[in-house]
Backbone as JSON Lines, residues from 0, in Angstrom:
{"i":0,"aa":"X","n":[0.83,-1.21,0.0],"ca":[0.0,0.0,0.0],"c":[0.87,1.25,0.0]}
{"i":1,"aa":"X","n":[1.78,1.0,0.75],"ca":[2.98,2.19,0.86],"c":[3.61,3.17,-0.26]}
{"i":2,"aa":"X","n":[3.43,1.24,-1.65],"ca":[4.23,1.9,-3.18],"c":[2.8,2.71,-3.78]}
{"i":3,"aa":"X","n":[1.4,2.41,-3.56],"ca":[0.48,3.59,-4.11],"c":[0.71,4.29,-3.43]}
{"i":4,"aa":"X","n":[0.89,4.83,-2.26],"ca":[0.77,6.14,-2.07],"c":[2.2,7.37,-1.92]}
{"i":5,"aa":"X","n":[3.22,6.47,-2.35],"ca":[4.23,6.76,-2.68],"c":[4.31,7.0,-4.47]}
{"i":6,"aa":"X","n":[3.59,6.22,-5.03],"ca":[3.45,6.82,-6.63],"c":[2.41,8.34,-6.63]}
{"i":7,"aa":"X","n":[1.35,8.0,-6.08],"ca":[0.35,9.24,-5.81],"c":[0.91,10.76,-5.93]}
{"i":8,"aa":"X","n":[2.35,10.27,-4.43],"ca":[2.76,11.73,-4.18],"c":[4.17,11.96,-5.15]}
{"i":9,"aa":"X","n":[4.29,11.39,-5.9],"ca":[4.93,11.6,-7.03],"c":[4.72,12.34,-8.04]}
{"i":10,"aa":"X","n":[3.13,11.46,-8.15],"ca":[2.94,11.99,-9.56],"c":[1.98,13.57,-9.21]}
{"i":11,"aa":"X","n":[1.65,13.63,-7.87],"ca":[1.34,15.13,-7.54],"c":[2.76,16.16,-8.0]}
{"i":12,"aa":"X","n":[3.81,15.71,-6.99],"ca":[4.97,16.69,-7.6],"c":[5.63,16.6,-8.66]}
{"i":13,"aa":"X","n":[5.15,15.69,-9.41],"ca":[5.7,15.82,-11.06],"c":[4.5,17.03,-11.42]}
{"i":14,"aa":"X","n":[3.33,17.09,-11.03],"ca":[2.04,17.95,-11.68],"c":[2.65,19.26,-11.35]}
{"i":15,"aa":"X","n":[3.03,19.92,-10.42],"ca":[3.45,20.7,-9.69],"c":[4.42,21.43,-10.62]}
{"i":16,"aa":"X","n":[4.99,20.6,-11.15],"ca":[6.48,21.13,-12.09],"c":[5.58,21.79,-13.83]}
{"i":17,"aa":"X","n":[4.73,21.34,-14.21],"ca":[3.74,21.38,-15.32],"c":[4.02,22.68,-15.12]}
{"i":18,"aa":"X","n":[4.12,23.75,-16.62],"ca":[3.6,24.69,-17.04],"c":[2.52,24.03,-17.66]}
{"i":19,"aa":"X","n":[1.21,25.25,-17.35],"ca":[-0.14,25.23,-17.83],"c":[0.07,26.14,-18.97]}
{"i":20,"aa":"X","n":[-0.62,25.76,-19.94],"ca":[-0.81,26.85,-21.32],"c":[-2.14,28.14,-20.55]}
{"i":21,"aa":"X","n":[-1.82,28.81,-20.87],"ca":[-3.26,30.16,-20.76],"c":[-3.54,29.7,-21.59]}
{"i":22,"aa":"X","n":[-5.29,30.48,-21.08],"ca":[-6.67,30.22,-22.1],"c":[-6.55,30.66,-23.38]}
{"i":23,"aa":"X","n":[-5.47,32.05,-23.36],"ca":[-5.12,32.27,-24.75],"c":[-4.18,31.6,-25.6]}
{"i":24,"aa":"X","n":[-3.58,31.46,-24.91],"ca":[-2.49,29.89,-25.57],"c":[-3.29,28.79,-26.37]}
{"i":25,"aa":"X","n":[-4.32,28.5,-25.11],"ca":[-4.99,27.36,-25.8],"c":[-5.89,27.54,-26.63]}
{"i":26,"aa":"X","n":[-6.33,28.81,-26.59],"ca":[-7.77,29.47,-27.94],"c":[-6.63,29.07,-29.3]}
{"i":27,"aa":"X","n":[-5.36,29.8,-28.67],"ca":[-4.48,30.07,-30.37],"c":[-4.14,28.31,-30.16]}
{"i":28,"aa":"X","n":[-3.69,27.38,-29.69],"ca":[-3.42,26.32,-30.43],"c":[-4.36,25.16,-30.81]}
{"i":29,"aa":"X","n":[-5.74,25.73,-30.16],"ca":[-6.99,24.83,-30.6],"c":[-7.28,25.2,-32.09]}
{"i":30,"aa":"X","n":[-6.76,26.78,-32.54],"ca":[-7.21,27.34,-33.7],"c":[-6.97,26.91,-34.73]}
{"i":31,"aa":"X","n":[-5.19,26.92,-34.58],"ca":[-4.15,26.51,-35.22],"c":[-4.18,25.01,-35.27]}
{"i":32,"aa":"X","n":[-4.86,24.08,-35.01],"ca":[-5.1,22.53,-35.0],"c":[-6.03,22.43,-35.98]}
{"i":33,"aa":"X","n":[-7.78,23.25,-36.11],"ca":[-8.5,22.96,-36.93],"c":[-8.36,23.4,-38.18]}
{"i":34,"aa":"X","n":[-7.74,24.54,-37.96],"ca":[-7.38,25.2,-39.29],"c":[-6.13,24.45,-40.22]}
{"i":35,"aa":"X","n":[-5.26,23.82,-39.47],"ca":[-4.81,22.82,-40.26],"c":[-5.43,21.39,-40.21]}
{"i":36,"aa":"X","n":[-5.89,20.82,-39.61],"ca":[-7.01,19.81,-39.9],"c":[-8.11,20.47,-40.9]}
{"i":37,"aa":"X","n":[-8.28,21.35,-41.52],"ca":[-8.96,21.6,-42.43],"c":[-8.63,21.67,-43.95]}
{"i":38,"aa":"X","n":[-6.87,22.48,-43.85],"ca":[-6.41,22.37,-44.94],"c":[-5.7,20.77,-45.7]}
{"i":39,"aa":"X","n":[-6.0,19.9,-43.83],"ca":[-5.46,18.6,-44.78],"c":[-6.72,18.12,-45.27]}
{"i":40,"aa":"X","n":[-7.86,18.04,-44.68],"ca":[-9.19,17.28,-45.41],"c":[-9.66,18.45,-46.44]}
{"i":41,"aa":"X","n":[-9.13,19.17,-46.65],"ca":[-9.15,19.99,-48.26],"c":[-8.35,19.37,-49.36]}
{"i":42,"aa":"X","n":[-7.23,19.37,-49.1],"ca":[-6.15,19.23,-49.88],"c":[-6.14,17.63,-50.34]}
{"i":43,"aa":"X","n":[-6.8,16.33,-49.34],"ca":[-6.98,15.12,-49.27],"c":[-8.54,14.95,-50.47]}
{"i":44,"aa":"X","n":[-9.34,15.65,-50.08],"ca":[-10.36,15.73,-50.79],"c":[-9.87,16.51,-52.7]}
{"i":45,"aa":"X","n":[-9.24,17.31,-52.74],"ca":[-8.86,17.41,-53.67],"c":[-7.97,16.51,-54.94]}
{"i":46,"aa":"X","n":[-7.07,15.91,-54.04],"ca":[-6.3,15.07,-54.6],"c":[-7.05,13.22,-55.15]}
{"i":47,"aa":"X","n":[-8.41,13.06,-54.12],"ca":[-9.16,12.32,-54.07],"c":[-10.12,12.57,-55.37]}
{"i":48,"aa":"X","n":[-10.32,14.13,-55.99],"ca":[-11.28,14.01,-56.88],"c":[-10.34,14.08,-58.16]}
{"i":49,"aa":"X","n":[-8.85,14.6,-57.91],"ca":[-7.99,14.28,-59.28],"c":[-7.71,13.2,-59.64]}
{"i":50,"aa":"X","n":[-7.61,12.13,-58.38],"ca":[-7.32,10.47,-58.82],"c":[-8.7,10.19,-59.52]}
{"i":51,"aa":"X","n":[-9.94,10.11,-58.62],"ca":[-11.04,9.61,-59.68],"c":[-11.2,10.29,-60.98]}
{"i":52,"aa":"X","n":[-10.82,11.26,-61.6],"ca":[-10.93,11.97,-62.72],"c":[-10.16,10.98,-63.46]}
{"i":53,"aa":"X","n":[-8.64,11.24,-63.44],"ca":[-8.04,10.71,-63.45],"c":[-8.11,9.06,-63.78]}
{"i":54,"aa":"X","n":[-8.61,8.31,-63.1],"ca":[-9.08,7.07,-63.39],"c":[-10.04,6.84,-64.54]}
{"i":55,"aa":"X","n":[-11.02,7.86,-64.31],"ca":[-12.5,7.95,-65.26],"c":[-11.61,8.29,-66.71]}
{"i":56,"aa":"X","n":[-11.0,8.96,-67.12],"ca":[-10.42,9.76,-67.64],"c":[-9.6,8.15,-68.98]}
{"i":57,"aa":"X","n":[-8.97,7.19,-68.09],"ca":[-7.97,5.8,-68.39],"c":[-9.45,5.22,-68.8]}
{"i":58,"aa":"X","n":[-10.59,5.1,-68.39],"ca":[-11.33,3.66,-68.47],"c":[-12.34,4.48,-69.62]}
């Protein structure tokens, strides 16, 4: 029982050491995530309608 509560207070003072991002930190890197998750399911979708062209195009 000793080694849980000896991991417990570990992993409290490992938390302790954590820099937290600010709310503005995290507005700008939630932003910066969809907005490139957007330009890849753009750019994926694009390349997706040049292959089927592309294919249609051979047959």
């Amino acid at each position: 029982m000793s080694a849980i509560t000896r991991f417990f207070k570990n992993v409290a003072s490992e938390m302790s050491k954590v820099t937290w991002p600010t709310r503005q930190e995290m507005v700008k890197y939630t932003v910066t995530v969809v907005i490139t998750v957007i330009l890849f399911a753009v750019f994926f979708m694009v390349l997706d309608f040049g292959i089927e062209q592309l294919i249609q195009l051979l047959m």
